[in-house]
N, C-alpha and C positions, 0 to 999 in steps of 0.2 A: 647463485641465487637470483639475478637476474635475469638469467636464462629463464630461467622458472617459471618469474616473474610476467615475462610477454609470453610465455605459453599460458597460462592463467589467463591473461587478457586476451589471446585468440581463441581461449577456448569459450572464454564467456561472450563473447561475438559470433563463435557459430552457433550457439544453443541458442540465443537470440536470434538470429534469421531460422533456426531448424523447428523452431516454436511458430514463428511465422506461418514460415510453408504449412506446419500442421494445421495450424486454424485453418491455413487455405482449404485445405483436404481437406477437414471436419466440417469445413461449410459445402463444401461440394458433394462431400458424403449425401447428407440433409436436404441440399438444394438443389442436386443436379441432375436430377432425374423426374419426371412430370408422370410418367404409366404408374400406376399401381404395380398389375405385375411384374414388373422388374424392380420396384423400390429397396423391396427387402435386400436383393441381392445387389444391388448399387448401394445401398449403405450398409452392408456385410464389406464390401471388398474395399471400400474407399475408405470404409473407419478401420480397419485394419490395417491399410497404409499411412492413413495418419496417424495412427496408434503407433507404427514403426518409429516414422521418423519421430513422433514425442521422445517413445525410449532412449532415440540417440541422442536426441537433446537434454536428456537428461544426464546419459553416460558424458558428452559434453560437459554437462555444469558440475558433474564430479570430478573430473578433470580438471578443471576452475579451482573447485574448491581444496581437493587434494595439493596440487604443486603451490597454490598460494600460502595453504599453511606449512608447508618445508619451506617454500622461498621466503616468507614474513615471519618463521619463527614460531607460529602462535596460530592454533584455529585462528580462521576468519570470520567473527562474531561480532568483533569488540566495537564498530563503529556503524553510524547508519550504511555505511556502501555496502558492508559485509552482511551486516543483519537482513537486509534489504535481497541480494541476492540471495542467500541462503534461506529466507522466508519464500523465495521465489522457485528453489530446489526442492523445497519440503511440500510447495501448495503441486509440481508436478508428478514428485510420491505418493500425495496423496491422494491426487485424481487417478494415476495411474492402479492405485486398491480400488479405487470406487469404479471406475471402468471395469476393472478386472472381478469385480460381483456383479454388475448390472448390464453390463454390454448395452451402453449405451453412447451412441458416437457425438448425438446432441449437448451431455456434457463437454462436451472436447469443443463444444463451438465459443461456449464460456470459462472453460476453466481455465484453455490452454493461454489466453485472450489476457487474463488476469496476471498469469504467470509472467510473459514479457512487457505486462505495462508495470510491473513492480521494478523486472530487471530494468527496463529505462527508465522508471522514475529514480532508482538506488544511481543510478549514472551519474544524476544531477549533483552528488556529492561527492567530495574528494575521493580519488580513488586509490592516493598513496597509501602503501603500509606503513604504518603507525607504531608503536612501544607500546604496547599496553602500561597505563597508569597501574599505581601499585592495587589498588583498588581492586583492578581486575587480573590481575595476576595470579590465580586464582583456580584450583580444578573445578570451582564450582560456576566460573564461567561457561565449560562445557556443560555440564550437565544441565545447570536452571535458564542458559539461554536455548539452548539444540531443543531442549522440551518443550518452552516458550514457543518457539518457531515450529516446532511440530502440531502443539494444539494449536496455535494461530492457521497452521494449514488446515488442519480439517477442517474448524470454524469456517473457513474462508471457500471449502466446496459443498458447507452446508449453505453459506450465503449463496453461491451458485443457484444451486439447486433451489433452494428459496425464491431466489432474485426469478429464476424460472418460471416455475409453479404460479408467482405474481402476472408474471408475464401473459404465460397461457391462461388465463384464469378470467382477466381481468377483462371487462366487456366494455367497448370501445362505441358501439349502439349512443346513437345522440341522445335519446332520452334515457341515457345509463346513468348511474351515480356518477356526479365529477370527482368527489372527494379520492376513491381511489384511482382514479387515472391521474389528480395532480399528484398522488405521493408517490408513485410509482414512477411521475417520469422526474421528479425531482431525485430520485434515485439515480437515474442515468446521467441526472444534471452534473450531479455530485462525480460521478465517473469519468467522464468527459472531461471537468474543471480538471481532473488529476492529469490526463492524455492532456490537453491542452497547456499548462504549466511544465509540461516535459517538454513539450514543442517548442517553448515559447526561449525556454533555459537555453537547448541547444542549441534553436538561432542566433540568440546572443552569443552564447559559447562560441558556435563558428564563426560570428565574427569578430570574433576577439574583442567582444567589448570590455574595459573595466575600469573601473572610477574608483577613488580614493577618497573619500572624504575624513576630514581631521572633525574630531568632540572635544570640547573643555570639560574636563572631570575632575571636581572636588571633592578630596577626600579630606574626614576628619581622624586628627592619628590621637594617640595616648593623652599626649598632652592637651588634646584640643585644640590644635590650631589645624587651618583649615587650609591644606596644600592642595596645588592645582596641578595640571599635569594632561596634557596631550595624549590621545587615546585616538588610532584608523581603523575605520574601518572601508574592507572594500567590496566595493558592489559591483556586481558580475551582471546584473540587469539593470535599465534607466531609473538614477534615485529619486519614486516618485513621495519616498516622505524620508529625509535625511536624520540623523542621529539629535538628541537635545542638544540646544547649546553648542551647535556644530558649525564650525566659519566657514565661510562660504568659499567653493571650490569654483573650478571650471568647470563648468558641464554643456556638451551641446545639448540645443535644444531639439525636446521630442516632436515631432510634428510641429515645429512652429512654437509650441509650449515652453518657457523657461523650466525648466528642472531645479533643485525640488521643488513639490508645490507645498507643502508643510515639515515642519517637526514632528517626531515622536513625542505621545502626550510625557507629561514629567513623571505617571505613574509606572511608565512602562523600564524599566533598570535593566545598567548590563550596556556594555556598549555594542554588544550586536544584536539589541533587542528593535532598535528601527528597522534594522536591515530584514530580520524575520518578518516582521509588519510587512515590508515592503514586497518582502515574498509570497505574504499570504495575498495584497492586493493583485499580483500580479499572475496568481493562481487563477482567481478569481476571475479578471480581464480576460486570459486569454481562455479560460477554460467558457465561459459566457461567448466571446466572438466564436469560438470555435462549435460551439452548440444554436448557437444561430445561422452560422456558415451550413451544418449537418440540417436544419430543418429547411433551409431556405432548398436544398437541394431535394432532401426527400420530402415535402411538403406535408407533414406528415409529426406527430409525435412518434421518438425515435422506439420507446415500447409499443405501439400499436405499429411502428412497419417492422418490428422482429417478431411479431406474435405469430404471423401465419408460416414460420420457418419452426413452432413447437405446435402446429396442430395434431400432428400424430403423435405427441406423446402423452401419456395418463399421468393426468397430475398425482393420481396417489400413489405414483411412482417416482414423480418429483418429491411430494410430502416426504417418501419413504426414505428417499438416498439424502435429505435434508439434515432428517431425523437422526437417521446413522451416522453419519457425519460429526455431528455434533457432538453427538454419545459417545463417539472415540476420542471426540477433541476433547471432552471436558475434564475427563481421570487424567488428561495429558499434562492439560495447562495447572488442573488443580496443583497438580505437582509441583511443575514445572516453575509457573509464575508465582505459587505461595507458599509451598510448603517449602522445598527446595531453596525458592527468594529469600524468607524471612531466617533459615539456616545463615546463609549468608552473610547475610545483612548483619547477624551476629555477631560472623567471624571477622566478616571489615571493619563496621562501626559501632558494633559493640550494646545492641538493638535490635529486636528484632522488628520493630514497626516504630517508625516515626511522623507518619503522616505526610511522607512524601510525594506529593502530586503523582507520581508514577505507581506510588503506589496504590494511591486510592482510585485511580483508575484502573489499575486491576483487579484491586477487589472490585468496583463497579461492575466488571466487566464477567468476574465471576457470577456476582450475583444475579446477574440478567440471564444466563446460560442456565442455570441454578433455578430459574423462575420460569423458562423456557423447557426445561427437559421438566420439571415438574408437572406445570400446565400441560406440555405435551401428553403426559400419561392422564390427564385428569380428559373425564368424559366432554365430548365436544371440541376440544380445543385442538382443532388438527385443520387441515387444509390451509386455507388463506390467513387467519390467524395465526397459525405456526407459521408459516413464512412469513409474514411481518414481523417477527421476534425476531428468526433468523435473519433477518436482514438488517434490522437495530444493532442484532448482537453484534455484526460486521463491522458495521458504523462507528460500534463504539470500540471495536478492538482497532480500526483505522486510527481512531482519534488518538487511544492510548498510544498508538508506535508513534504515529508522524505528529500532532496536535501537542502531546505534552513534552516530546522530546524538543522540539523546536518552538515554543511557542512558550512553554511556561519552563520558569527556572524551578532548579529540583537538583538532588544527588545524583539524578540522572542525567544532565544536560550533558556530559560528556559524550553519551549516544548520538546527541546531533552535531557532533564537531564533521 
């Protein structure tokens, strides 16, 4: 089983560097060639070799996923590391269907892009195999998670495509509207923060940082009295707001800065609820230096220096693969996330909706797709308009995996263990 075990982890290592190289290729397809007359035929041959190595990175991440559920027991679903890759398998299935209708190499420059910053940001969390809790123990883990993560892919290559279409579209001309060029690059801002907090993780990780901080936690029992009782947690990055009521450790300090610089407010419960705070500030931190390091280089907002890498493509061909996309996701996830979920959720707790934070972002999330493919068929509502929905819908299926697993407590907060 251990054997297994590190073949699983060297295969999900080379499907990450083999994802890399692709993007390389798929940018080089796009970019590497200035004639017209030879264009066509320099991104016929370069996106069909990036097309290659995609597939083996894919066969790669099957191989991951495969030997880990013999060596763990159990699909690999049941925690953010797994869900995380295996949302990262299913988003290069699903570029690889949309590739394979539209022969189009320019997808591959964002979708493949997408694919290894999920598989590094899934990094960021433990990567041990785990027991599944009884909870999930479950055939309908398979089914209403693998669904889940199937419409989350296609969702996530009509963001693409979306995200796209925004791109090329959008008119950069100084006496242009600002309003769409600040929401567009507040998009990328948002992208970036996530690459930059994957950065930020690993550096610490490699150097071994970790800190320990002790909470005094009061509970009240049957009787009413009010027992105390010591509660660690540990922080893997600089503790820039430590747990409530938490005694003071040793900490070096950050630049010159004593560590921490506050408490978690007293509204925020759970003794690893500072530490997620602290993860969301540090998201944020490095995801901002890192997005100001990227302008100061390309002098430039980072959507207006990708736009002239989609001048040859026809937005209402971006709109189209958008649209598709979506249309496949949404029968997926209806399933998958609610019909399927609320099954479930029967057989565990005996319920089929309780109003839990997870859940009601999925319906949200429903509804917005629901209000999108709607509008989509209604007269007018195509081009730039559709791609702003598509791009919301994204936003808000981001927030549901990573925002409510980690941030807000739920039936689900086992997901972000």
């Amino acid at each position: 089983m251990k054997l297994l075990l590190e073949i699983s982890q060297d295969a999900y290592l080379i499907a990450f560097f083999l994802f890399c190289i692709a993007f390389i290729m798929f940018v080089f397809a796009m970019a590497g060639h200035k004639k017209k007359a030879n264009r066509v035929v320099h991104e016929r041959r370069w996106g069909i070799i990036a097309f290659v190595i995609t597939l083996i990175g894919l066969a790669a991440q099957i191989v991951y996923f495969i030997t880990r559920w013999i060596g763990g027991g159990h699909i690999p679903v049941s925690n953010m590391y797994e869900f995380m890759s295996f949302l990262s398998m299913m988003i290069i299935g699903a570029f690889i269907v949309m590739y394979l209708i539209y022969r189009s190499p320019v997808l591959g420059v964002f979708a493949v892009p997408l694919a290894f910053i999920i598989m590094a940001y899934a990094s960021v969390f433990p990567s041990e195999v785990q027991p599944l809790i009884p909870q999930l123990d479950s055939v309908w883990l398979k089914i209403h998670v693998t669904m889940v993560a199937l419409g989350y892919a296609f969702f996530g290559i009509g963001f693409i495509a979306g995200l796209m279409h925004l791109i090329r579209c959008v008119n950069w001309a100084p006496d242009a509207p600002r309003k769409p060029q600040v929401w567009l690059e507040m998009i990328m801002v948002l992208i970036v923060v996530i690459i930059g907090f994957t950065a930020v993780v690993f550096s610490y990780r490699g150097a071994g940082y970790e800190v320990t901080i002790h909470q005094r936690v009061e509970e009240v029992d049957k009787q009413g009295q009010i027992n105390s009782k010591i509660e660690s947690t540990v922080y893997t990055m600089p503790p820039l707001i430590a747990p409530l009521n938490s005694e003071p450790a040793d900490i070096n300090p950050l630049l010159g800065i004593q560590l921490p610089l506050m408490e978690a407010p007293d509204w925020m419960k759970g003794v690893q609820a500072a530490r997620k705070l602290n993860t969301t500030v540090w998201s944020i931190i490095g995801g901002l230096l890192l997005y100001g390091l990227i302008r100061l280089l390309i002098r430039k907002p980072i959507a207006e220096r990708i736009q002239p890498l989609l001048r040859g493509m026809d937005p209402d061909d971006l709109d189209e693969i958008s649209y598709r996309s979506n249309a496949i996701g949404f029968p997926i996830f209806t399933l998958g996330g609610l019909v399927f979920a609320m099954i479930w959720a029967q057989i565990a707790w005996s319920r089929f909706w309780a109003w839990d934070p997870k859940e009601v972002w999925a319906l949200i999330t429903w509804l917005c797709y629901s209000a999108y493919l709607h509008l989509r068929l209604s007269r007018g509502f195509q081009g730039t308009r559709s791609s702003w929905l598509s791009v919301i819908g994204f936003i808000i299926v981001m927030f549901t995996l990573l925002g409510v697993n980690l941030i807000i407590s739920g039936l689900h907060s086992y997901a972000g263990v």
